[in-house]
C-alpha positions, 0 to 999 in steps of 0.5 A, a space after each residue: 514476478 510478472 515475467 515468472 507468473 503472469 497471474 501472481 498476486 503481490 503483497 508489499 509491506 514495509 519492514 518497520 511496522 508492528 503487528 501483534 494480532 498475525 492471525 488477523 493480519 494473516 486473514 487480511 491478506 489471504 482475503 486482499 490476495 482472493 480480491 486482487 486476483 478476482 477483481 483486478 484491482 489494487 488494494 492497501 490494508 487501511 488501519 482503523 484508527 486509534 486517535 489523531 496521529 500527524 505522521 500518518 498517512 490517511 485513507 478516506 473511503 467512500 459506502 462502494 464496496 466490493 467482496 463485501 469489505 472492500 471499499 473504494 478509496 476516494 482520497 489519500 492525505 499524507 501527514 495532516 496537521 492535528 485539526 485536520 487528523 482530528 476532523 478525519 478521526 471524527 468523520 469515521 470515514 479514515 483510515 490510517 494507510 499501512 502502506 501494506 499493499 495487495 495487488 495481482 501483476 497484470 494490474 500493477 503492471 497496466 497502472 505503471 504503463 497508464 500513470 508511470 509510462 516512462 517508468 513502465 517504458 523503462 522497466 519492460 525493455 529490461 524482460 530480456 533480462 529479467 531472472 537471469 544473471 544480467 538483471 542486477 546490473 540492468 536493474 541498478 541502471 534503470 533505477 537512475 533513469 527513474 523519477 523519484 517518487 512513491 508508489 502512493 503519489 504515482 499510482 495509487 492516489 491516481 489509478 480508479 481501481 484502489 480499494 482499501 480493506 479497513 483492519 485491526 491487527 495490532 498495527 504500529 508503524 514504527 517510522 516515528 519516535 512516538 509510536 517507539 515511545 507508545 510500544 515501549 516498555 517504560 521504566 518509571 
């Protein structure tokens, strides 16, 4: 993307998530798209939370806050037990993490080189080939010469420029049998 448009603001978002409010959600990200493009920084949509949940990632946010809704991120926790998503929920401080993410390609691009290097050494030799017909090929290579590990523990609890939006779009992630259960139309 980065090598078509070097200014192009991103949006990635998992495929199995529910969202039942689009045009909430629709504003959440036309805003994050705005704030990643003026404020070079990286953003991840964090859902208010409904109650304690152990197989949700959380976000805790500190009063800093840019374009007025924005706040910087101080920690990510994944998956705590219920004491301790019970202590998060009665702070007020936590969001769950949508794992939805909003960011402009010079500032993903820089967080890859600063906290990923070998990652990013690897990806920037293949510019040659990228939007061309080699990419797949090249692409599929380095994949194998990638350490395995997410976007979460490699840039975004590391990087000092995350910022999350706290939202309420009708959210589920549907990665765990109880949010399938909570959604689902019951017949008894």
């Amino acid at each position: 993307i980065e090598s078509l448009n070097p200014d192009a603001v991103i949006v990635v978002a998992p495929s199995d998530q529910q969202i039942l409010d689009e045009d909430a959600f629709v504003s959440a990200i036309e805003k994050s798209l705005q704030t990643a493009a003026a404020c070079n920084c990286l953003i991840t949509l964090g859902i208010k939370p409904s109650r304690p949940d152990t197989g949700y990632g959380y976000i805790q946010y500190t009063d800093h806050v840019i374009n007025h809704d924005f706040h910087k991120v101080k920690t990510f926790t994944e998956k705590p037990t219920l004491e301790i998503a019970k202590t998060f929920i009665q702070s007020g401080d936590f969001l769950w993490n949508a794992g939805i993410f909003v960011w402009s390609a010079g500032a993903i691009v820089k967080a890859f080189d600063q906290y990923l290097p070998e990652m990013h050494e690897i990806f920037a030799d293949a510019r040659p080939v990228y939007n061309t017909g080699d990419e797949k090929t090249y692409i599929h290579k380095a994949y194998q010469q990638c350490t395995n590990i997410s976007i979460d523990y490699g840039i975004m609890e590391k990087a000092d420029n995350v910022y999350v939006l706290p939202s309420e779009f009708g959210w589920s992630d549907l990665g765990t049998w109880a949010s399938i259960y909570e959604l689902a139309e019951k017949d008894y």
